[in-house]
C-alpha positions in Angstrom: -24.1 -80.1 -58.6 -20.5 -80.5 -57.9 -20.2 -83.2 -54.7 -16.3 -82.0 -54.2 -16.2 -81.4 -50.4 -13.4 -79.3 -50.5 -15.2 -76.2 -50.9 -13.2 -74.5 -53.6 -13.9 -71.7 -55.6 -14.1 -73.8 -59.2 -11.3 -72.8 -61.5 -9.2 -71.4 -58.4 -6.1 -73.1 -56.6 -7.4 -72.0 -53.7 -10.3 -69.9 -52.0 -7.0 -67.8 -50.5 -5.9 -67.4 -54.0 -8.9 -66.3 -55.4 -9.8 -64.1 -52.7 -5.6 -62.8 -53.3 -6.2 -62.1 -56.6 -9.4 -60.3 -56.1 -7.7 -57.8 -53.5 -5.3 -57.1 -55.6 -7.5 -56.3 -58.7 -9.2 -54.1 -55.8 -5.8 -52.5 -55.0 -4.6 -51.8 -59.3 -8.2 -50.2 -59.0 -7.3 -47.7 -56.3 -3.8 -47.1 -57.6 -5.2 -46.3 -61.1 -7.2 -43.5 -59.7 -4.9 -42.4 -57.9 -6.5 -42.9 -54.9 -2.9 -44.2 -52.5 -3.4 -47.4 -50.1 -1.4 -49.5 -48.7 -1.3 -53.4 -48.5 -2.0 -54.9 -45.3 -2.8 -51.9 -43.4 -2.3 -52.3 -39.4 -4.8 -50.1 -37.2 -5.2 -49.9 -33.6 -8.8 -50.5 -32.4 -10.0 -50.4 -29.2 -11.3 -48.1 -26.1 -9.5 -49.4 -23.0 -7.3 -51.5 -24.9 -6.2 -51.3 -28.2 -4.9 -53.9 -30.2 -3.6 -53.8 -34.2 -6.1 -55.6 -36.8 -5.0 -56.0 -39.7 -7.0 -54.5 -43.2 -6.6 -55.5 -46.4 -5.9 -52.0 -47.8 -6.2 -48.6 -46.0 -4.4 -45.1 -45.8 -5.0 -42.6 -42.8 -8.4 -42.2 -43.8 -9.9 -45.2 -45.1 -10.1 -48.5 -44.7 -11.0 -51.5 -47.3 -11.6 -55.3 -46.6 -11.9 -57.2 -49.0 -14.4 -60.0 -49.6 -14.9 -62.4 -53.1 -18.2 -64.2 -53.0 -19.8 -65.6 -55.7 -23.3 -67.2 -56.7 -24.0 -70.6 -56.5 -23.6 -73.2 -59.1 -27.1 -73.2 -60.0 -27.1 -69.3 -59.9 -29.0 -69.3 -56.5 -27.7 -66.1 -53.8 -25.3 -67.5 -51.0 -27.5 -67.2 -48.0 -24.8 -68.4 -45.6 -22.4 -65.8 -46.8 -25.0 -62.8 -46.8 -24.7 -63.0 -42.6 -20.7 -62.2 -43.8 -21.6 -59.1 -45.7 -23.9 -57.5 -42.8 
């Protein structure tokens, strides 16, 4: 088991790098098929007041976030990060 606290993906820089890279494997997916999105697409949500949220990628009529999870070490499911996916 690895005891480093940090929490990093292993083999990544970063969890923001891996989770960069993964969008953007998602994005080279959509071009591809030409399917168009956009990068950081900016939406206004809300009923009595709106406010922008950001998506990863999105046109007019979709909308993607991304998310890179992985199994555990040991091969075991992530629990914690199955509450993320619901």
């Amino acid at each position: 088991m690895n005891n480093d606290k940090s929490h990093q993906r292993v083999g990544a820089i970063s969890n923001a790098h891996a989770g960069k890279y993964f969008e953007n494997e998602i994005f080279e997916y959509f071009k591809n098929s030409e399917f168009l999105l956009e990068n950081n697409y900016i939406l206004s949500l809300g009923i009595s007041s709106k406010k922008n949220h950001r998506f990863d990628l999105g046109n007019e009529s979709t909308i993607i976030e991304c998310k890179s999870h992985k199994w555990t070490e040991s091969d075991k499911i992530p629990y914690g990060k199955l509450q993320a996916w619901n």
